[in-house]
C-alpha positions as CSV (number, residue, x, y, z in Angstrom):
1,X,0.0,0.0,0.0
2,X,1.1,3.2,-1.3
3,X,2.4,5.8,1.5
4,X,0.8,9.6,0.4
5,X,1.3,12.5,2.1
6,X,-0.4,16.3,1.6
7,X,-0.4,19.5,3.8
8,X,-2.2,22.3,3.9
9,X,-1.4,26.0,5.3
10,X,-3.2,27.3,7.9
11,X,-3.1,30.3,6.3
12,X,-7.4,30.8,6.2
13,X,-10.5,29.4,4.6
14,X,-10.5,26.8,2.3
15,X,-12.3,26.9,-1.4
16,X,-14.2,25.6,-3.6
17,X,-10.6,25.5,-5.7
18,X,-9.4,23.6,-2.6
19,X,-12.2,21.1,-2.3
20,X,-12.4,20.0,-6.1
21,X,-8.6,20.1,-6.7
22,X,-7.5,17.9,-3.4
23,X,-10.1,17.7,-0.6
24,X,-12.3,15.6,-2.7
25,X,-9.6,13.6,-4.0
26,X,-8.5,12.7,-0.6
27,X,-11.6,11.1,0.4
28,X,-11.6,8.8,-1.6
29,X,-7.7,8.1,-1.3
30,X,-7.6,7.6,2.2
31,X,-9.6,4.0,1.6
32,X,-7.4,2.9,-1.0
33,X,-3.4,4.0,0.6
34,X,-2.3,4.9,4.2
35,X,-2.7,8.4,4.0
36,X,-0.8,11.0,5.9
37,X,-3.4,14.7,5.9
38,X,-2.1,17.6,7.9
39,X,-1.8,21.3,8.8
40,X,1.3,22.7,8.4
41,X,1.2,25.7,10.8
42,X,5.1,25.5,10.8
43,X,4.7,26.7,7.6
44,X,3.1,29.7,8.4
45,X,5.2,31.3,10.7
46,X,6.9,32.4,7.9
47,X,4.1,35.7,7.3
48,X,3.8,35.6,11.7
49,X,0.6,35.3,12.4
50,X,-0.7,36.4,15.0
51,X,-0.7,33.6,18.1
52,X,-5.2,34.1,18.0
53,X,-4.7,34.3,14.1
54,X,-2.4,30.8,14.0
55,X,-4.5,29.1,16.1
56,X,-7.9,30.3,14.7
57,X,-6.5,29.3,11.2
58,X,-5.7,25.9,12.3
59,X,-9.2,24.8,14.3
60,X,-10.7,26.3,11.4
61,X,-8.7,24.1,8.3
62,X,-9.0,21.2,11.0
63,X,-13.1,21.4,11.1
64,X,-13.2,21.9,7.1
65,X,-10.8,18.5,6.7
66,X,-13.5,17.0,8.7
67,X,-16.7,18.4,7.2
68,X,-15.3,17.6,4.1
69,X,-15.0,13.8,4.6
70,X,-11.5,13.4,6.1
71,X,-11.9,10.1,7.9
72,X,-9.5,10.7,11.2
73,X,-10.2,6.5,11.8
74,X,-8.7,5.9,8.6
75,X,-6.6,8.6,7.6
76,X,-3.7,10.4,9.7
77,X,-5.1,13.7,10.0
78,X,-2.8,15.6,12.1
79,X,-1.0,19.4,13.2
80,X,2.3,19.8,12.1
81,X,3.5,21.1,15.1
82,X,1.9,18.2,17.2
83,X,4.8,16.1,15.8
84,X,8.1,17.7,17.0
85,X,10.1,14.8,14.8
86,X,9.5,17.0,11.9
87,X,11.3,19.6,13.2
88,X,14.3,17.4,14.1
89,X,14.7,16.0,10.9
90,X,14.3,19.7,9.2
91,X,17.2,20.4,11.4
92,X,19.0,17.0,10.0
93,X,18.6,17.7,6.4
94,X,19.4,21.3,6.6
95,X,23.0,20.0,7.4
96,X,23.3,18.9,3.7
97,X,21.3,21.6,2.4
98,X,23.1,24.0,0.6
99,X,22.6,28.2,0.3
100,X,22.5,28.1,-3.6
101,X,20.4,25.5,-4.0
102,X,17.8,27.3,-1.5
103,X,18.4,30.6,-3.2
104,X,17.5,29.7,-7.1
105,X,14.1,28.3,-5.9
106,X,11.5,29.8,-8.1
107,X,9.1,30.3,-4.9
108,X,11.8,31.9,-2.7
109,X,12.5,34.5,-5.4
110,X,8.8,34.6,-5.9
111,X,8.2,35.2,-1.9
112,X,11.0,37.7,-1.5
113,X,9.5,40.1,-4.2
114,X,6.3,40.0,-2.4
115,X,7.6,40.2,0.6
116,X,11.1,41.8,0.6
117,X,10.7,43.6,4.4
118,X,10.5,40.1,5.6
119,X,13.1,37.8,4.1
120,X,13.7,35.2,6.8
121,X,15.2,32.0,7.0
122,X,12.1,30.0,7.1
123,X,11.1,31.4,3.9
124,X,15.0,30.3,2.4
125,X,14.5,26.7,4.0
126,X,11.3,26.2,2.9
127,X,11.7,23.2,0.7
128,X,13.8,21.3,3.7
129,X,11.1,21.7,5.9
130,X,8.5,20.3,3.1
131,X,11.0,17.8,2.3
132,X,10.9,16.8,6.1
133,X,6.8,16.4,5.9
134,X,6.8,14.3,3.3
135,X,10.5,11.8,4.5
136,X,8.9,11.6,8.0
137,X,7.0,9.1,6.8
138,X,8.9,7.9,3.7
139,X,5.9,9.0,1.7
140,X,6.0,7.8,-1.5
141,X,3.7,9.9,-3.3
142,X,2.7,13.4,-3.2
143,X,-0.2,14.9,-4.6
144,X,1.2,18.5,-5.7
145,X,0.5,21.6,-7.9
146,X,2.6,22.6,-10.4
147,X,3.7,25.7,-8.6
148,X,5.2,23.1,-5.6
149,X,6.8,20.4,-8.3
150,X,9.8,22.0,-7.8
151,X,10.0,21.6,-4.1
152,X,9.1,17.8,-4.2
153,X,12.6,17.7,-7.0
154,X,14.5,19.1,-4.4
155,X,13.1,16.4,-1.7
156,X,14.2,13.9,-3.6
157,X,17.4,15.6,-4.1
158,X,17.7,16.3,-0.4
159,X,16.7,11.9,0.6
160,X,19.3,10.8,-2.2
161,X,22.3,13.0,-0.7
162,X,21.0,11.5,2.6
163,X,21.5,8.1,0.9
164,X,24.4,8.8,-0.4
165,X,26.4,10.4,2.1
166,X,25.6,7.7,4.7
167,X,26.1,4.9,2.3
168,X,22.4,3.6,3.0
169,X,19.4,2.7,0.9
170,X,17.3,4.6,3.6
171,X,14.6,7.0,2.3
172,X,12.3,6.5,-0.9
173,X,12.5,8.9,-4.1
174,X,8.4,10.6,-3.7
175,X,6.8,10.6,-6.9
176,X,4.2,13.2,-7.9
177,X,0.6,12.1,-7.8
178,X,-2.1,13.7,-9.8
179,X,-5.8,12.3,-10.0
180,X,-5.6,12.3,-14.4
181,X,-9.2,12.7,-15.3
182,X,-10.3,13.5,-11.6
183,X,-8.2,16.6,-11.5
184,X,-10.5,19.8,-11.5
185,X,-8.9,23.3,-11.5
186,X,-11.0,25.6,-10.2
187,X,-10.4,29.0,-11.4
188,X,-10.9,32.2,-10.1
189,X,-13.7,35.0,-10.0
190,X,-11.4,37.6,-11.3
191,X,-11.6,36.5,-15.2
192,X,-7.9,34.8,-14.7
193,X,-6.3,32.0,-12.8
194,X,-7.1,29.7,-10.6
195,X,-8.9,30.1,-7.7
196,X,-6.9,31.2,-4.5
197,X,-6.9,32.7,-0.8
198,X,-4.7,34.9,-1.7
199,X,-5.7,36.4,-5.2
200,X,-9.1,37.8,-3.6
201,X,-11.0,35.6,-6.3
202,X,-12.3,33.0,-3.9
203,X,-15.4,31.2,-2.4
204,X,-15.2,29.8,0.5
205,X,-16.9,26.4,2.0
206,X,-17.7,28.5,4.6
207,X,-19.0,31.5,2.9
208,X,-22.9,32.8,3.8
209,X,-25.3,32.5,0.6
210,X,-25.7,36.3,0.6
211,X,-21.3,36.5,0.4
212,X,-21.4,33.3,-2.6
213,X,-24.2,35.8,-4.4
214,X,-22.4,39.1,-4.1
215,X,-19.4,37.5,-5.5
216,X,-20.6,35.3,-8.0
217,X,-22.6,38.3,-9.6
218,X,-19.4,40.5,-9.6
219,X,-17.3,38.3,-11.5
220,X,-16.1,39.4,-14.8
221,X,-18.0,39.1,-18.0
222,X,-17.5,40.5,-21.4
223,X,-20.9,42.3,-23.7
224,X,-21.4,38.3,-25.0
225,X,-20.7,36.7,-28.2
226,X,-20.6,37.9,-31.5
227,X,-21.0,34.8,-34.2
228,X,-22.5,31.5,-32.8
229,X,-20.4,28.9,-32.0
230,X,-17.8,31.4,-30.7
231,X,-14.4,30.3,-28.6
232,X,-15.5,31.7,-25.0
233,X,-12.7,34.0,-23.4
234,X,-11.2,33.4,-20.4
235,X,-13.2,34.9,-18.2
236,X,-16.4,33.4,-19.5
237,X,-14.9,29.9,-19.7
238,X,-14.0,30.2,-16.2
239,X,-17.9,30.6,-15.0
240,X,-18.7,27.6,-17.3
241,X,-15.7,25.5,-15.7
242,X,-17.0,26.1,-12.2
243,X,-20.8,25.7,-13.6
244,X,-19.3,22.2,-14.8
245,X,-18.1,21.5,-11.2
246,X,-21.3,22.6,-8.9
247,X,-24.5,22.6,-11.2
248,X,-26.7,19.9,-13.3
249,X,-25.4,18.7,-16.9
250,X,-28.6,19.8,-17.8
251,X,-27.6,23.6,-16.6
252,X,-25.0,23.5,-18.0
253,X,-26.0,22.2,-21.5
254,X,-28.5,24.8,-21.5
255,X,-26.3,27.5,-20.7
256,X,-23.8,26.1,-23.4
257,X,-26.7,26.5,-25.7
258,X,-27.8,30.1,-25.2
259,X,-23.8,31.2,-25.3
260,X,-23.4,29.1,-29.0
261,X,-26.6,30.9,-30.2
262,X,-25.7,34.2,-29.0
263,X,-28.9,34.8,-26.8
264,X,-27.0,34.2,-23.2
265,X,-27.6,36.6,-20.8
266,X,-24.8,36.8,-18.1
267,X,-27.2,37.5,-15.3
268,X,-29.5,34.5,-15.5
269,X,-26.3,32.4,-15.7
270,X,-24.5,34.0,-12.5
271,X,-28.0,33.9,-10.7
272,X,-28.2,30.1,-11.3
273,X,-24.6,29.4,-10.7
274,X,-24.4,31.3,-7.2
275,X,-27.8,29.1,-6.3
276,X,-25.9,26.1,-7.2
277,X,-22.7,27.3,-5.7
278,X,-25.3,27.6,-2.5
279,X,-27.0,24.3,-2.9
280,X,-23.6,22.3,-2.9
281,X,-21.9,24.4,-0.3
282,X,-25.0,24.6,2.6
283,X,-24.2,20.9,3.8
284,X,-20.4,21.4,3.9
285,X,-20.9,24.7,5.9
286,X,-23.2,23.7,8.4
287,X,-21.3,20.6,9.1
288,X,-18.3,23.2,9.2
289,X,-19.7,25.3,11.9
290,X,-21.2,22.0,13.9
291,X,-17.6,20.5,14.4
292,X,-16.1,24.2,15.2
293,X,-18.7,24.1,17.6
294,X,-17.7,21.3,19.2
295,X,-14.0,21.7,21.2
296,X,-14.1,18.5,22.5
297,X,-14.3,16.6,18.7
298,X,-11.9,18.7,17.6
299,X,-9.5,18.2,20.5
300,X,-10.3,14.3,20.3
301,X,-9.2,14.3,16.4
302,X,-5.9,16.1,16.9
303,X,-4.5,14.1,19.7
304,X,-5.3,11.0,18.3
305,X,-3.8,12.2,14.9
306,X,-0.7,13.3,16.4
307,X,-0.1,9.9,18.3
308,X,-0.4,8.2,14.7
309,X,2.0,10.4,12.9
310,X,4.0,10.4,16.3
311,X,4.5,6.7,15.8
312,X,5.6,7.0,12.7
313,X,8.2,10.0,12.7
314,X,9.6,8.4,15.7
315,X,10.3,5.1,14.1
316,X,12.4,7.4,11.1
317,X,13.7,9.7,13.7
318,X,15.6,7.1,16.2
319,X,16.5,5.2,12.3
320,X,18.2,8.6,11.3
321,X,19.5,9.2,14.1
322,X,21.6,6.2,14.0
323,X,22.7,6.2,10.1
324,X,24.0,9.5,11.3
325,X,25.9,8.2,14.3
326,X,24.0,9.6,16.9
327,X,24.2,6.9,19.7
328,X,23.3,6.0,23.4
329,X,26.6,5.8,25.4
């Protein structure tokens, strides 16, 4: 059985982009490999939260695994920081990590232009730590974006200079794992990209219907087609995209129809799509707020996934530890 491993910041609210390009994904993954789920609050210490905000961010990601169908029996779902291994082992392959390596990663130049009055360490080490999430475990696949497929290259970089240095056949080679045909993108409300918390284009499990409305209605259009038949732009293919996702094929077709005729109106279409967007959300969020509301679940979940994924990183830890030459006197 196949070892997979996946984190999420707890860096706010996840999205429909979120649910259809992972969440979903996972739910059905966790019965068929021994899963590894958690929330990598290290992670976010990099933009300092706030010690409310960090917290707040990470009960809330933890409720909206759950609502979503993370299975805590069946899956390790777990808090990064719960598992103080991780940060031992970052430690550990930081040794053999070197500064111009770290330096021509595409997402620390990426970070450092958006962020250049706070270019810290965490932010240059970023890929060790990831690289420490996923060999914890020896996880053998990762389900990643493209923007990350460069990190899980340099984790395998990082586990075969590991294996090399201390002669051993020690940690696996992780393997990117997509879902082929059951990969949705989700794009954004903006008329480009994909959907995101921090492009502003989002909507949230969470969000009210009145919020999914307001934003559904404000997303961009163009004045409509001019010829039938006509290639939708971006912006317009990326309402019918998410209109795939959340509504009927029967909607959809119909929509489809009016835009190839040239009769669509853009109004009717975002009206039905926010009630769709509603329809599919409602039973996420109110299972959302239910398990928020309830400490004691929530409290139960995380203890018992940090004791799993304890188990685990310990067995690697005390492993590494000794291929290094760390011994009991």
């Amino acid at each position: 059985m196949d070892i997979v491993l996946s984190g999420i910041r707890s860096t706010g609210r996840l999205h429909l982009g979120n649910y259809f390009g992972a969440l979903r994904n996972f739910v059905k993954m966790q019965h068929e490999n021994k899963c590894y789920f958690f929330i990598a609050d290290y992670h976010s210490l990099t933009t300092h939260p706030t010690p409310e905000d960090l917290h707040g961010s990470v009960k809330q990601v933890l409720a909206e695994y759950l609502a979503c169908g993370v299975d805590p029996e069946v899956a390790t779902l777990y808090v990064q920081s719960d598992v103080p291994q991780v940060a031992e082992l970052y430690l550990l392959l930081n040794m053999n990590a070197y500064k111009g390596e770290l330096e021509r990663c595409t997402s620390f130049k990426e970070k450092i232009r958006k962020q250049p009055d706070n270019v810290n360490a965490g932010l240059l080490t970023y890929p060790t730590l990831m690289a420490a999430d996923i060999l914890i475990h020896k996880a053998t696949k990762v389900p990643v974006g493209k923007d990350q497929e460069q990190h899980l290259e340099m984790t395998r970089t990082f586990a075969n200079r590991f294996n090399r240095l201390y002669k051993v056949d020690y940690f696996p080679e992780p393997v990117a794992f997509n879902f082929g045909e059951q990969l949705v993108k989700i794009p954004g409300l903006d008329g480009s990209g994909k959907m995101g918390k921090s492009e502003g284009n989002a909507i949230y499990l969470s969000d009210t219907p009145e919020a999914i409305r307001k934003k559904v209605m404000k997303a961009v259009t163009d004045s409509g087609p001019t010829e039938p038949n006509q290639v939708k732009p971006e912006p317009i293919q990326n309402l019918f995209t998410i209109m795939k996702a959340v509504s009927s094929p029967d909607t959809l077709q119909y929509f489809e129809d009016k835009y190839n005729a040239c009769e669509i109106r853009y109004g009717d279409m975002k009206k039905q799509l926010a009630e769709d967007i509603i329809k599919f959300t409602i039973p996420i969020r109110e299972r959302i707020e239910a398990i928020l509301a309830d400490d004691d679940y929530l409290r139960k979940v995380a203890r018992m996934g940090a004791e799993k994924a304890r188990e685990s990183a310990n067995k690697t830890i005390k492993e590494v530890r000794h291929i290094i030459g760390f011994r009991e006197f």
